[in-house]
C-alpha positions in Angstrom: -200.6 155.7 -193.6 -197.8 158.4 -194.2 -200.3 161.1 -193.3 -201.0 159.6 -190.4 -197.9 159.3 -189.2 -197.1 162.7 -189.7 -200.2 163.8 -188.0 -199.6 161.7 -185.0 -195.3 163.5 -184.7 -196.9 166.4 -185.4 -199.3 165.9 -182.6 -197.3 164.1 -180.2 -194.2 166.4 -180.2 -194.8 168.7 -176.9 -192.0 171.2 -177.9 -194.2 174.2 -177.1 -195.9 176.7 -179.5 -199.1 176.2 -180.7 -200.4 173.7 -182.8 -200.1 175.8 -186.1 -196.6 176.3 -185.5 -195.7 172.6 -184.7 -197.9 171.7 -188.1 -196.3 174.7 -190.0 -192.5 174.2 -188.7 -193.1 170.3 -189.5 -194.2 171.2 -192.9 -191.6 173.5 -193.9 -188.7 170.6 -192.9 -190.1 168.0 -194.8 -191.0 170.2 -197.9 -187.1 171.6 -198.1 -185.7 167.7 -197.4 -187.5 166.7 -200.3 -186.7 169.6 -202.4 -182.7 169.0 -201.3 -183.5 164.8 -202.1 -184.5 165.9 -205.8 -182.1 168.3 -206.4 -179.2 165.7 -205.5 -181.0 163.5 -207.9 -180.8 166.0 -210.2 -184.3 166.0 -210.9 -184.2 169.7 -209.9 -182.2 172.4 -210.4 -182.2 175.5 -208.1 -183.8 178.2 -209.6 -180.9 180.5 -209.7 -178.9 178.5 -212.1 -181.8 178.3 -214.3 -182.9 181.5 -214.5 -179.8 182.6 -215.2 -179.5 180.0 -218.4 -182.7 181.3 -219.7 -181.3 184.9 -219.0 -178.4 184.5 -221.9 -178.7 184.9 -225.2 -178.1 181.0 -226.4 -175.9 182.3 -229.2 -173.8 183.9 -226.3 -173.3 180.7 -224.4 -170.4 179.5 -223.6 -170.3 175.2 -224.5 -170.9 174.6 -220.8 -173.4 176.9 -220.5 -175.1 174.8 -223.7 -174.2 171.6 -222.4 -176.2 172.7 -219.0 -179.4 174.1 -220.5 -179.8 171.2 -223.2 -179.1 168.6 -219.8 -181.5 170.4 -218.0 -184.1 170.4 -221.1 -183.2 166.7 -221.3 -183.9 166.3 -217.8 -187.6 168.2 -218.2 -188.9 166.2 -221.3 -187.9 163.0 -219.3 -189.9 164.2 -216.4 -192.8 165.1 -218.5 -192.6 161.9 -220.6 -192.8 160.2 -217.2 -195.5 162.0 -215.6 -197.7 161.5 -218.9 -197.0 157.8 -219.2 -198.0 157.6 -215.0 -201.4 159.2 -215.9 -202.4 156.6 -218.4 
């Protein structure tokens, strides 16, 4: 039902452009609302801020810089234990 809806704004939205653009440009909203939904849930974190957590040497981490990485380790074994209890 969703992907039919999206089909028929995609479709039904005269705004000019070609169709490929209309189904690209569409895409490309929806994909970064849902990536800025899960972020303010916390589900993900930007990429920057990890990388640079798994850039320092953890025995040169400040306590927040600890606290952060062992939340957002916290956070990735939950969503793992979650996705493996969906598949079963």
């Amino acid at each position: 039902m969703r992907c039919e809806m999206m089909y028929d704004q995609v479709l039904s939205n005269p705004d000019g452009g070609d169709l490929q653009d209309r189904v690209e440009n569409y895409f490309l909203a929806w994909s970064n609302s849902v990536r800025r939904d899960l972020e303010a849930l916390g589900v993900l974190d930007s990429p920057s801020s990890i990388d640079a957590l798994l850039g320092i040497d953890p025995a040169a981490m400040t306590d927040e810089q600890l606290d952060a990485t062992l939340a957002l380790m916290q956070r990735q074994q939950a969503g793992w234990a979650s996705a493996k209890k969906e598949r079963r």
